[in-house]
N, C-alpha and C positions, 0 to 999 in steps of 0.2 A: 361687155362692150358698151361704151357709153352711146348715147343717140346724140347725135347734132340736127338742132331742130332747123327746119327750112320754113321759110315763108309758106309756101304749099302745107306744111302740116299745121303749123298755127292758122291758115285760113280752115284747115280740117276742124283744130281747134274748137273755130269761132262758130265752125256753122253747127256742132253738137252742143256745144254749150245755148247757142239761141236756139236753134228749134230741136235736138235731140235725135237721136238716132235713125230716123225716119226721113233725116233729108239725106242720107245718105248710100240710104235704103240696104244695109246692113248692121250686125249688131256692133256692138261698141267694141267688142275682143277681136272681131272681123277687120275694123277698120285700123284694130291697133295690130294686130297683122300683116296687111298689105304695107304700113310706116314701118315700120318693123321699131316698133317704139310699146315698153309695155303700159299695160292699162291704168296701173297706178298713177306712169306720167303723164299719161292725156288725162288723166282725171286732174291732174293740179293744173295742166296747162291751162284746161277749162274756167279753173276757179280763177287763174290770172286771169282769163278774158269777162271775168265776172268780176274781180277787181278794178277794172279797166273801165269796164261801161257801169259800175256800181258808185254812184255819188252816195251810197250807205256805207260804207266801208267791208262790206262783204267781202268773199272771196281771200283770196292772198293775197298780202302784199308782199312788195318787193318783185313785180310783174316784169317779166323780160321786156331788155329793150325792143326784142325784135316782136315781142307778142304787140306791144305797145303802137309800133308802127303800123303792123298787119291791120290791126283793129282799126287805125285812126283812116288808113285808107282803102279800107271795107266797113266800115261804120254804117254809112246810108245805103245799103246794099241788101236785098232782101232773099230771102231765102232761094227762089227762081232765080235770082241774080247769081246767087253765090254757086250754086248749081252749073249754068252756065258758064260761068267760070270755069268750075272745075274741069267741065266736059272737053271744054276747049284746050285745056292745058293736056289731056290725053289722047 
């Protein structure tokens, strides 16, 4: 079964790829679990949002549109930000 990625997963995305496993305070197989999205593809999603905010050319490209927008409006948003965020959406 294919995953259709949500806005809520690429903010999940954004907040492993910037600060890693511990803002979510689960492991990374955990978090692709509860998505029900497997780990391989939150591992690329990540590299898009590392493409994204990489003026190096890192990551992947050809980054989803929708990874593109998550990011551009959660960009200045800091880790306790993003958190709260999430908490509130559950």
């Amino acid at each position: 079964m294919t995953h259709t990625w949500s806005e809520e997963d690429d903010m999940v995305a954004l907040c492993l790829f910037r600060y890693g496993k511990d803002c979510l305070d689960r492991s990374y197989q955990a978090v692709c679990d509860i998505l029900g999205v497997g780990l391989g593809s939150m591992r690329m999603r990540m590299q898009n949002m590392e493409s994204i905010q990489s003026d190096k050319g890192y990551g992947l490209n050809h980054s989803a549109k929708l990874s593109r927008k998550v990011h551009a409006k959660l960009e200045v948003y800091s880790e306790k930000d993003l958190k709260l965020i999430r908490s509130e959406e559950h």
